[in-house]
MARKOL-134032 format. One line per field, with one value per residue: residue number from 1; residue in three letters; chain; x, y, z of N, C-alpha, C in turn. Coordinates in pm, 1 decimal. Layout:
BEGIN
nr	(NUM, ...)
rest	(ALA, ...)
kette	(A, ...)
n.east	(X, ...)
n.north	(Y, ...)
n.up	(Z, ...)
ca.east	(X, ...)
ca.north	(Y, ...)
ca.up	(Z, ...)
c.east	(X, ...)
c.north	(Y, ...)
c.up	(Z, ...)
***
This chain:
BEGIN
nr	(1, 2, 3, 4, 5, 6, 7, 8, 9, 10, 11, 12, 13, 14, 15, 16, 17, 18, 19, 20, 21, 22, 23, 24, 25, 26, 27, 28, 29, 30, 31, 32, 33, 34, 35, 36, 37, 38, 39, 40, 41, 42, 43, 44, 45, 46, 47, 48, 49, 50, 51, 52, 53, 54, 55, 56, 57, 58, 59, 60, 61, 62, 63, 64, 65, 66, 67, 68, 69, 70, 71, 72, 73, 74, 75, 76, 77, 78, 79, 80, 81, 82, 83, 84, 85, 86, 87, 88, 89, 90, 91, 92, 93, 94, 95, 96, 97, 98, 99, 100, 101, 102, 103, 104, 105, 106, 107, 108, 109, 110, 111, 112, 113, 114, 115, 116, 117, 118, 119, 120, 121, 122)
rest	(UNK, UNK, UNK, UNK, UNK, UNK, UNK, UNK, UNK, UNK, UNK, UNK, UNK, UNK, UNK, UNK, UNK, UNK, UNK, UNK, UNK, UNK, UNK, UNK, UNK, UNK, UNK, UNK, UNK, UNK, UNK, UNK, UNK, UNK, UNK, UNK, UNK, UNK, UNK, UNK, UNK, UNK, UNK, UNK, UNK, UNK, UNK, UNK, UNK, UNK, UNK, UNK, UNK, UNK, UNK, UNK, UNK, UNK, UNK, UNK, UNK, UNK, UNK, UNK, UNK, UNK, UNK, UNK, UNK, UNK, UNK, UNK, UNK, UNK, UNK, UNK, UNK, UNK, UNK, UNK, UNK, UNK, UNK, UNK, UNK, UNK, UNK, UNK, UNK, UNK, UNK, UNK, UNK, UNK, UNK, UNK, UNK, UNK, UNK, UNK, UNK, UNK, UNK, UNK, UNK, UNK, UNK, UNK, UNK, UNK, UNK, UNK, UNK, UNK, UNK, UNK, UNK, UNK, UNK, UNK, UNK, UNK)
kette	(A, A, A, A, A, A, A, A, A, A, A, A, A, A, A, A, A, A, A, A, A, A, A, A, A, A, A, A, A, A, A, A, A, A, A, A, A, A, A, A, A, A, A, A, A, A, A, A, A, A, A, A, A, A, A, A, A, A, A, A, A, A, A, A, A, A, A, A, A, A, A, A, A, A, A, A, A, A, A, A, A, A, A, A, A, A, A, A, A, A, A, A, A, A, A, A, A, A, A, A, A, A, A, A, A, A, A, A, A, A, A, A, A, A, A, A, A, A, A, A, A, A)
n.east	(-5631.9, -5530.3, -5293.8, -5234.4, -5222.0, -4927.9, -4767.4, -4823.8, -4832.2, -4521.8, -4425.4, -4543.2, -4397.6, -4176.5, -4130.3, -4205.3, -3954.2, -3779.4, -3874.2, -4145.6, -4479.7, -4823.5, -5071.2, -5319.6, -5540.4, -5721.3, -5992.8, -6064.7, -6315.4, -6360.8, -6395.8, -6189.0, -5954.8, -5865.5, -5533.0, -5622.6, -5451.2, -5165.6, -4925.9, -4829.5, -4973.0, -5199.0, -5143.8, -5233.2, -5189.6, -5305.0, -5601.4, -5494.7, -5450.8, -5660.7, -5864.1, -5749.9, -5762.2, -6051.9, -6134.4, -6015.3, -5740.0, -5632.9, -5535.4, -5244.9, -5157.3, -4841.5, -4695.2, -4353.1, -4230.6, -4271.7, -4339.5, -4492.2, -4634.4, -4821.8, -4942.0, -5043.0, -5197.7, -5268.5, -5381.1, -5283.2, -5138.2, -4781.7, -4599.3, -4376.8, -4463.5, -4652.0, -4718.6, -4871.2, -4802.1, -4669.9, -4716.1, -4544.2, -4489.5, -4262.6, -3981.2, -3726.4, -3895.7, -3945.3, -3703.4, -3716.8, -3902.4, -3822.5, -3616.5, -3688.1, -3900.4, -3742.5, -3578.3, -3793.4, -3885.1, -3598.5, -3664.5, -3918.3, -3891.4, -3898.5, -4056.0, -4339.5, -4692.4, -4842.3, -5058.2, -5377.9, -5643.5, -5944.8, -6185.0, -6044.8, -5751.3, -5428.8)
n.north	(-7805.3, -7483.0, -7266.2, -6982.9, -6783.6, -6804.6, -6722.4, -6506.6, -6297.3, -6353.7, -6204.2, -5955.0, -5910.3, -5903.0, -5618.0, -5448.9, -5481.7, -5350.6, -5059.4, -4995.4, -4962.7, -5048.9, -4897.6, -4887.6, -5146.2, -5366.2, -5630.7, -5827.1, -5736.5, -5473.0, -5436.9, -5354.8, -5220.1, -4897.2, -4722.0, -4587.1, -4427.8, -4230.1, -4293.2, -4460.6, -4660.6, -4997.1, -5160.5, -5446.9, -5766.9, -5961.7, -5931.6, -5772.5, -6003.6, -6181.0, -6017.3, -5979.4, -6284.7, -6331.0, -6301.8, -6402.7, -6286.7, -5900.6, -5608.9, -5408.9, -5115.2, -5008.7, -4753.6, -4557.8, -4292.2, -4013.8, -4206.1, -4446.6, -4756.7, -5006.2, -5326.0, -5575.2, -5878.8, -6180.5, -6481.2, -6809.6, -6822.7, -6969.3, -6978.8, -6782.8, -6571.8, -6401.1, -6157.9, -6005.5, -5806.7, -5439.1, -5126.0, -4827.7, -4463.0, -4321.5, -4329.3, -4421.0, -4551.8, -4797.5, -4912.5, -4931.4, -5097.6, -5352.0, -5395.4, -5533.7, -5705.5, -5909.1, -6014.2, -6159.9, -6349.4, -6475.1, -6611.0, -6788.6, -6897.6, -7166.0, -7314.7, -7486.4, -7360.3, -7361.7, -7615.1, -7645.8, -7839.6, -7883.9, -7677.8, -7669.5, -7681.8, -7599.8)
n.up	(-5085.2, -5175.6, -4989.8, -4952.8, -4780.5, -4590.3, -4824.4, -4889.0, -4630.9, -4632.5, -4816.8, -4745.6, -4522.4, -4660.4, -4822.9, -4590.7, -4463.4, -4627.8, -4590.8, -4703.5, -4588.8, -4564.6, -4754.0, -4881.6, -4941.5, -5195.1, -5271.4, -5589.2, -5596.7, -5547.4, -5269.0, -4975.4, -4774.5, -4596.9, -4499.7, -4181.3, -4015.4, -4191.6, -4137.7, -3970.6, -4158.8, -4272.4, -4017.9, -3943.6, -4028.8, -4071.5, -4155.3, -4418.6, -4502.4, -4514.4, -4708.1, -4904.4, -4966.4, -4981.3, -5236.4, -5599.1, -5557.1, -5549.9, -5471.5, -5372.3, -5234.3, -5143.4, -4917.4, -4919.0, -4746.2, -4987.0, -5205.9, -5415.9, -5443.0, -5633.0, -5642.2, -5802.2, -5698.5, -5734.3, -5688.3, -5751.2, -5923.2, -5922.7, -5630.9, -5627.2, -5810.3, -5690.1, -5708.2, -5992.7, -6181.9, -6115.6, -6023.6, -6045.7, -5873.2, -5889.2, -6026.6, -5802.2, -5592.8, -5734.3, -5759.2, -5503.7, -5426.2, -5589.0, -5441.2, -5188.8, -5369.2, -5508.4, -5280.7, -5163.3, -5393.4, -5396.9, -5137.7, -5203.1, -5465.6, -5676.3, -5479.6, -5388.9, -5374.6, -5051.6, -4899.6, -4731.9, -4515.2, -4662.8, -4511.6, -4260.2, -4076.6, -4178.0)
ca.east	(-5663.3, -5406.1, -5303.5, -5162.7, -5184.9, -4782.0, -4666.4, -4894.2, -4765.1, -4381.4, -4402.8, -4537.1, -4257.8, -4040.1, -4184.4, -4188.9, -3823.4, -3736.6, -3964.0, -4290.4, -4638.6, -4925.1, -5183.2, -5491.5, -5568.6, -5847.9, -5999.2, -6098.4, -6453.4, -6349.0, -6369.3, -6107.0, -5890.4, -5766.4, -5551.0, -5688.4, -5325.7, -5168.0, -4794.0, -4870.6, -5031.3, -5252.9, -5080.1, -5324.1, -5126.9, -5422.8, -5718.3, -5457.8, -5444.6, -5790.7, -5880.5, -5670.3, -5804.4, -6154.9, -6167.1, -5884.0, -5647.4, -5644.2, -5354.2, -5189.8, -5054.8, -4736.7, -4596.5, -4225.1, -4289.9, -4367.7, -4308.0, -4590.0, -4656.5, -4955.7, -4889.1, -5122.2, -5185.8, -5269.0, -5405.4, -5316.3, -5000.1, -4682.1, -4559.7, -4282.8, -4512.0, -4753.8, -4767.5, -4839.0, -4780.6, -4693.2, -4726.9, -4487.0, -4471.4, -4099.4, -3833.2, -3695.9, -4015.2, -3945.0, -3619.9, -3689.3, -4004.1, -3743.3, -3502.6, -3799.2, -3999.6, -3627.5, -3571.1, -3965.2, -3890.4, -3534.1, -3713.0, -4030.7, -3853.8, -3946.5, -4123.8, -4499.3, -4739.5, -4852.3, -5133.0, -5427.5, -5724.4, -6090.3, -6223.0, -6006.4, -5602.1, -5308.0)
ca.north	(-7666.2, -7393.8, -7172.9, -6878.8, -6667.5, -6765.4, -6632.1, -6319.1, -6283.8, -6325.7, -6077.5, -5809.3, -5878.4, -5813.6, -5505.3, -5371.3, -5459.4, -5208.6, -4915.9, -4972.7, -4995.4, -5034.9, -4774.6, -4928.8, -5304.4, -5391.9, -5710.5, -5821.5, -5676.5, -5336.5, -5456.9, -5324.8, -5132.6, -4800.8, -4702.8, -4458.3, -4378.2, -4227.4, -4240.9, -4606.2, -4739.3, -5102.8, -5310.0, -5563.3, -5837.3, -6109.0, -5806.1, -5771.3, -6151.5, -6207.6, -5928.6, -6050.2, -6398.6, -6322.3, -6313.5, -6473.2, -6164.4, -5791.8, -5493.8, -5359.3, -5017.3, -4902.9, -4590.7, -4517.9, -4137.4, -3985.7, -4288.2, -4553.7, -4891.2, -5057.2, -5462.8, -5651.7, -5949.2, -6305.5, -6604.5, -6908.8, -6809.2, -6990.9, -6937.0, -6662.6, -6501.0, -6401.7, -6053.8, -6033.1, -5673.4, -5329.3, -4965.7, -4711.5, -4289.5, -4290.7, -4472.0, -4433.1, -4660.2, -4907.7, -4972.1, -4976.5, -5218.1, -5458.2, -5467.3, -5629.3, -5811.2, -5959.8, -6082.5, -6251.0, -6417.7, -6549.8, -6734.5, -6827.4, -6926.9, -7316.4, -7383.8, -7533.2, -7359.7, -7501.9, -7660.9, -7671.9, -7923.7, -7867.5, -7670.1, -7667.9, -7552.6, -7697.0)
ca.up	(-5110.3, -5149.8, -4899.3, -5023.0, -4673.2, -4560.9, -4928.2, -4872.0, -4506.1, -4637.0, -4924.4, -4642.9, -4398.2, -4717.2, -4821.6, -4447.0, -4432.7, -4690.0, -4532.6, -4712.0, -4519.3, -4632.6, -4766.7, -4902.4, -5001.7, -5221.1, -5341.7, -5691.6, -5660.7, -5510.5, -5129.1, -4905.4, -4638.0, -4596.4, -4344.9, -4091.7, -3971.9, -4291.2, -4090.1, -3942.7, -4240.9, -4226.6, -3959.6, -3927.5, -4204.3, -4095.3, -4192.6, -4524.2, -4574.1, -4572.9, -4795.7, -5047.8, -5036.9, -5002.0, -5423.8, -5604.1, -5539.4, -5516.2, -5513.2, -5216.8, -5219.5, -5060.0, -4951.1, -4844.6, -4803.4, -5126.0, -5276.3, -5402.8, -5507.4, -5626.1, -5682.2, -5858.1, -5637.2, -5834.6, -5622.3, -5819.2, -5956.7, -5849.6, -5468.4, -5644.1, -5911.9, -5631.6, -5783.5, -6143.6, -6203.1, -6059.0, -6070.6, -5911.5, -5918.6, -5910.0, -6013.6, -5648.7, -5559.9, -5835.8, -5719.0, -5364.7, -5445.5, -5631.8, -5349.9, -5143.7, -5465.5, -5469.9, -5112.3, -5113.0, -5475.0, -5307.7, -5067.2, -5293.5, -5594.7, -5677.5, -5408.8, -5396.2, -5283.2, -4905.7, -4873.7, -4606.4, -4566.9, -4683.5, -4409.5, -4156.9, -4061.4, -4245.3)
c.east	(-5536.1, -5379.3, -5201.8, -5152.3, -4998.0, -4700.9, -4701.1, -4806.2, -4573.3, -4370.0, -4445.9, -4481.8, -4141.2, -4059.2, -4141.5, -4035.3, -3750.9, -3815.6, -4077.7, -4417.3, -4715.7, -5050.5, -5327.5, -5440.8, -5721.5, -5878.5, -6025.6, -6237.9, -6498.7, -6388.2, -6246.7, -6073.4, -5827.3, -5686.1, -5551.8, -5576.3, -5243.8, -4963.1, -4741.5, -4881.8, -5118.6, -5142.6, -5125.1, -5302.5, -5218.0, -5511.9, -5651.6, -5489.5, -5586.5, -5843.3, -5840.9, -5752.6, -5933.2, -6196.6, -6009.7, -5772.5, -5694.2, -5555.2, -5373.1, -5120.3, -4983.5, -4653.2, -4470.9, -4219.2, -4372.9, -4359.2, -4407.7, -4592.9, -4744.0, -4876.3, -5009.0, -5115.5, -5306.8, -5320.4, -5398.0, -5176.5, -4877.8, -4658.6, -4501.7, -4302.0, -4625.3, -4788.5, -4690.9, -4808.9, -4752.9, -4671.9, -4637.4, -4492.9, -4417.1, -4036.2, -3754.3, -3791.3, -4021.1, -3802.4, -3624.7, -3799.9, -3941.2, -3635.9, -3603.2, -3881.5, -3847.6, -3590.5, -3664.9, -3904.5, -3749.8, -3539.3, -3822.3, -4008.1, -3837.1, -4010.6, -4274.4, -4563.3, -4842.9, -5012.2, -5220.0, -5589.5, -5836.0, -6163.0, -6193.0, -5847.5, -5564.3, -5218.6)
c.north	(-7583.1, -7299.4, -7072.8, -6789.0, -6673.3, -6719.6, -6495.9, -6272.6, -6253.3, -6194.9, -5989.2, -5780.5, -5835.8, -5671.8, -5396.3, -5378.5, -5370.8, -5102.3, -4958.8, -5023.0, -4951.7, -4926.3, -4802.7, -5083.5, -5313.9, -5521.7, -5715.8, -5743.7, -5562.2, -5282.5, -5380.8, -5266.6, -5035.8, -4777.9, -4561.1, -4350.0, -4341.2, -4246.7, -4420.5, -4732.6, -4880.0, -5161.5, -5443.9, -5646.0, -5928.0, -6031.0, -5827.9, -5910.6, -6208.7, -6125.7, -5995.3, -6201.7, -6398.4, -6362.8, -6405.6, -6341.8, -6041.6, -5683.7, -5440.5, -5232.4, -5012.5, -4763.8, -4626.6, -4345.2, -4134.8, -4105.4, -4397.8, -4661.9, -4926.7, -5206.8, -5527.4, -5790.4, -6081.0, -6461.4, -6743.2, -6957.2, -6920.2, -6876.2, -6787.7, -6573.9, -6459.0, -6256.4, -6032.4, -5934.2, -5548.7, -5205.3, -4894.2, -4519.5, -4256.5, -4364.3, -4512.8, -4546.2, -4810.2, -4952.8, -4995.6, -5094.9, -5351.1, -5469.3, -5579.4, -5781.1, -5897.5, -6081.7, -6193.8, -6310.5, -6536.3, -6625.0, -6830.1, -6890.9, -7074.6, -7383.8, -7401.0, -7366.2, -7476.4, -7500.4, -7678.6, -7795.9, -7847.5, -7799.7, -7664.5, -7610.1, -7708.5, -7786.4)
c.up	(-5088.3, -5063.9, -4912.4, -4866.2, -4586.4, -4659.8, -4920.5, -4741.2, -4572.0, -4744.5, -4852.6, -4565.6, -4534.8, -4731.7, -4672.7, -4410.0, -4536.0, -4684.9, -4635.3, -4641.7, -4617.3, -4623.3, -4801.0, -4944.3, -5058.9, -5277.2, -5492.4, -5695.8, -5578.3, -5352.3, -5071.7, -4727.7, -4694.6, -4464.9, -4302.8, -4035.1, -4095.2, -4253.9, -4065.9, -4072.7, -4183.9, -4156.5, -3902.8, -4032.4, -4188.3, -4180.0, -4371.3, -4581.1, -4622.7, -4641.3, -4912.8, -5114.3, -4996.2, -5151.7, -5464.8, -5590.4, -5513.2, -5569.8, -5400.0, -5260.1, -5114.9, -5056.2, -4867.0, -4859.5, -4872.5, -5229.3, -5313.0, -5479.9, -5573.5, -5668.4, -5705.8, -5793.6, -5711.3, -5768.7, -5726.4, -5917.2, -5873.7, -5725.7, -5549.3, -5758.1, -5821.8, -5710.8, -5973.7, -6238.8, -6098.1, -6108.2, -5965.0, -5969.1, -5928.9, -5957.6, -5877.1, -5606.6, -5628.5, -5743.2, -5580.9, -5327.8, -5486.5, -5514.2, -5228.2, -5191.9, -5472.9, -5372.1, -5097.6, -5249.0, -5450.0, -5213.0, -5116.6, -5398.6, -5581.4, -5588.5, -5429.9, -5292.5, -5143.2, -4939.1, -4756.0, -4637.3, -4601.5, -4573.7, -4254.6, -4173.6, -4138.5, -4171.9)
***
């Protein structure tokens, strides 16, 4: 079985290393999180991870300021195609989303995704 939660996990430590937190997460069938802290954003990345893989994916917004994301999130995809689209409100946001989507596809790029057993940990 595939275990997509350490590519989800690394693509939100990239993200967070170029200033974006997270603002909402939703699954495929309009499940989610907002966060309550609008300064903070979600810092709960397990709460995010399972969200996500509740359905086969989701979309994660980020803000940097005024700045926002949305990323189309893909369960099934290669490790370094985890997101299969995005939306930004700036170009400032686009480029500061690619210095991140960047960084996470530099470590992601040809690798498998990992694997866990049937029911239990990897």
């Amino acid at each position: 079985m595939k275990d997509y939660s350490p590519i989800i996990k690394s693509f939100l430590f990239q993200m967070k290393k170029v200033g974006f937190i997270i603002s909402k997460v939703q699954d495929e069938c309009g499940g989610g999180l907002k966060a309550k802290n609008p300064e903070t954003g979600i810092t709960k990345t397990d709460r995010v991870v399972e969200t996500l893989m509740s359905t086969d994916g989701g979309s994660v917004t980020f803000q940097k300021g005024e700045h926002r994301i949305t990323a189309q999130i893909i369960l099934g995809n290669d490790a370094d195609e985890l997101v299969a689209d995005w939306s930004f409100n700036s170009p400032e946001a686009d480029s500061a989303f690619e210095a991140g989507w960047d960084a996470f596809r530099n470590v992601w790029e040809g690798k498998s995704v990992p694997t866990k057993q049937e029911g239990g940990e990897g």
